[in-house]
C-alpha positions in Angstrom: -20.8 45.3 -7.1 -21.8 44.8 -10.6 -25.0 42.3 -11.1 -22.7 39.6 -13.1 -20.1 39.8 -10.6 -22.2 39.6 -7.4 -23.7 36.3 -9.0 -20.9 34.7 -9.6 -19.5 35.3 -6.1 -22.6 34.3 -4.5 -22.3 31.4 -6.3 -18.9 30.9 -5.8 -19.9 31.0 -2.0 -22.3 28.7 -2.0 -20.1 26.1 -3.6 -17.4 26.8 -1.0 -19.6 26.3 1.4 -21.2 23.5 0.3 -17.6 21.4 -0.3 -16.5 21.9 3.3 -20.1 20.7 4.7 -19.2 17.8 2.7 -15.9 17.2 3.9 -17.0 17.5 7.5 -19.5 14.9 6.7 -16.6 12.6 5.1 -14.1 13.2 8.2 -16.2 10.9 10.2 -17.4 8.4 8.0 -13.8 7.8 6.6 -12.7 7.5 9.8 -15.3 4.7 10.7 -14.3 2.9 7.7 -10.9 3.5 8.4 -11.3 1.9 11.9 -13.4 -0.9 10.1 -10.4 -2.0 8.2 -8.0 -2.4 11.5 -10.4 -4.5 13.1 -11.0 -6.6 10.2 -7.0 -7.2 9.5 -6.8 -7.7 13.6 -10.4 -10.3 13.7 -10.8 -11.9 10.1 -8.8 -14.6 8.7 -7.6 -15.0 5.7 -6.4 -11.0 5.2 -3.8 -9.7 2.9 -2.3 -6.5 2.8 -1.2 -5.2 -0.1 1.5 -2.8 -0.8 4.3 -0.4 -2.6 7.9 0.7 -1.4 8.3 4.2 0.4 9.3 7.2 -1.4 12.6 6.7 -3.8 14.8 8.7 -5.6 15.2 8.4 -9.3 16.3 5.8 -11.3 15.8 3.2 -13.4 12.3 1.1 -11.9 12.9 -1.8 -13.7 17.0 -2.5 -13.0 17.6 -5.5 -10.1 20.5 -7.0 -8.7 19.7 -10.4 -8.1 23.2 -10.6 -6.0 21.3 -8.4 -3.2 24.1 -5.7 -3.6 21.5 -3.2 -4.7 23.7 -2.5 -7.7 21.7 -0.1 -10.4 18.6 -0.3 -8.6 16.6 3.0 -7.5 16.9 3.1 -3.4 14.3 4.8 -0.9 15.7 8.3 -0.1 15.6 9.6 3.1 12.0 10.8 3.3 11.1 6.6 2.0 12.8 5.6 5.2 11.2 7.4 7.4 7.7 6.6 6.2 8.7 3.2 6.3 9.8 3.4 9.8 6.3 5.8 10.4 4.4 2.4 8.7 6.1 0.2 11.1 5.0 2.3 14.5 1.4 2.7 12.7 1.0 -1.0 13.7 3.1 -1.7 16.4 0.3 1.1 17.9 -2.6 -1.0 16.9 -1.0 -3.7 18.8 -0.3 -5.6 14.7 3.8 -5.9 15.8 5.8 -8.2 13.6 5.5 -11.4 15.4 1.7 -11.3 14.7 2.4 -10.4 10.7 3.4 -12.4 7.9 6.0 -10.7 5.6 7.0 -11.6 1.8 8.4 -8.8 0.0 9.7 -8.3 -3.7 13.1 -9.1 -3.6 14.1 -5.5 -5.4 16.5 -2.9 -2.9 13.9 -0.7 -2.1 11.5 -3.3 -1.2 13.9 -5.6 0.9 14.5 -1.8 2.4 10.5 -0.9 3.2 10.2 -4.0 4.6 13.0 -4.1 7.1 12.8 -0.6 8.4 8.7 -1.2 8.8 8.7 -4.6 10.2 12.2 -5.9 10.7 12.1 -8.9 8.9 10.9 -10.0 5.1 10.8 -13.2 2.8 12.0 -11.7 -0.3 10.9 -13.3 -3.7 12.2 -12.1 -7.0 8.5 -13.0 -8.5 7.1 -9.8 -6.9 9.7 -7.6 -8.5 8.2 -4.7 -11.1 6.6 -6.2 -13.9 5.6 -3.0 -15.6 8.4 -2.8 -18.5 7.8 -6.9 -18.8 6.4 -8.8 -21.3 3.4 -10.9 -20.6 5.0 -13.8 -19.0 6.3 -11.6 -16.6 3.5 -10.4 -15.0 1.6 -13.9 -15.1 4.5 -14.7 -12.8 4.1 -11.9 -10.6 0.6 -13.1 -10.4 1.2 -16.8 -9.7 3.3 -16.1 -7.1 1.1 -13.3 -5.2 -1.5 -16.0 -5.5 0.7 -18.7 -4.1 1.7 -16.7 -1.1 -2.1 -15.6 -0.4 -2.7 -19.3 -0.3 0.4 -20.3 1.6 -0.4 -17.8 4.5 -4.3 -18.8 4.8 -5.3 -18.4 8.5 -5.2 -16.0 10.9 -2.5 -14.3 10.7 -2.8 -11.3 8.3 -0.3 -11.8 5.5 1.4 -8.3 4.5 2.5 -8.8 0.7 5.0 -5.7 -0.7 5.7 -5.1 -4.5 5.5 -2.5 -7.0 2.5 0.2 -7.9 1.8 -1.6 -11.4 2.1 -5.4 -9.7 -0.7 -4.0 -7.0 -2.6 -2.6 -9.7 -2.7 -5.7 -11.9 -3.7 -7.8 -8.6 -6.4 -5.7 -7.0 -7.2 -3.3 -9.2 -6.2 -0.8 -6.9 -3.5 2.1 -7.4 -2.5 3.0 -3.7 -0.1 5.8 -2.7 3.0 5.8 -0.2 1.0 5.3 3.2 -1.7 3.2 2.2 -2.3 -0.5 2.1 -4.8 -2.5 0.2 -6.7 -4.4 2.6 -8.0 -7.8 0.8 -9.5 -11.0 2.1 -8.3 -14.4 0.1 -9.8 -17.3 -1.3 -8.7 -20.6 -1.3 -7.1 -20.4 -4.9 -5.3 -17.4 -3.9 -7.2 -14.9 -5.0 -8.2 -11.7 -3.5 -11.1 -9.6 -2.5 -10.5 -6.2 -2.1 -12.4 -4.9 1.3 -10.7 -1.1 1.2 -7.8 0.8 0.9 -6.2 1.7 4.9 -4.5 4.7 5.1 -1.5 4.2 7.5 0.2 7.5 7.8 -0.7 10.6 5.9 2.2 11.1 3.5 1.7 14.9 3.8 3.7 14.9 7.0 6.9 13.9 5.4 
């Protein structure tokens, strides 16, 4: 093998080697954190859990149907429902079934839709419908409202809040995919502290 190219493949080598004893260092310790984050939403007050509708199929993001008939919105498709039944089970297995959850969920199809198949049941709010296209005033809605439900559901019972990626994202700060949940612990203005991101199912098996 040429000089040139034996360097560059023992280098190559190397690097290989040296991303998968990282990644077997990161297995464990994102595990521990991950396990960190159950117990706090089971043993700390005042937790909120943030997160976005299952997988969807394509449409319009911003179009609602305030009559609840769905009409012109984008739906979950079938792969959505089932990780919204998979979120569901991931708590019902850490012993977090819905009689010990709060629920409030944008009031948009696919929302209403995430939260039912997960949880069974929902408080739907127009307020925490997609804000992204909005103007302004919009999203300062979205945001009062979030922050009146964090402060409504103070306590010890973890409060699960659904809306839209760009809602979450104005709130926390955070950007989560299908499957993960923004863990956050309110104040009492309604305001939220971001203690991880859980990952509840691994979207990579749908």
């Amino acid at each position: 093998m040429p000089l040139t190219l034996s360097i560059l493949w023992g280098r190559s080598t190397r690097l290989a080697l040296h991303m998968l004893a990282m990644l077997a260092l990161a297995t464990p310790v994102f595990a521990q954190a991950q396990s960190e984050l159950w117990t706090a939403i089971k043993t700390q007050a005042n937790i909120v859990l943030v997160g976005r509708h299952m997988d969807t199929g394509r449409g319009q993001g911003t179009r609602y149907d305030p009559s609840g008939q769905c009409e012109g919105e984008v739906m979950l498709s079938e792969k959505g429902r089932r990780q919204a039944h998979a979120m569901g089970q991931a708590f019902e297995a850490q012993g977090m079934g819905p009689e010990k959850l709060h629920v409030v969920a944008s009031a948009m199809c696919r929302m209403r839709d995430t939260a039912m198949l997960a949880f069974g049941k929902a408080t739907l709010d127009p307020a925490l419908r997609e804000s992204f296209s909005g103007s302004g005033a919009r999203q300062n809605e979205f945001l009062d409202a979030a922050e009146a439900w964090a402060r409504k559901h103070r306590g010890t019972t973890p409060l699960v809040l659904l809306t839209h990626h760009p809602n979450i994202a104005a709130l926390t700060g955070e950007q989560p995919d299908y499957g993960q949940l923004v863990v956050t612990e309110s104040d009492e203005n309604g305001g939220l502290k971001v203690l991880g991101v859980l990952r509840v199912f691994n979207p990579g098996n749908f």
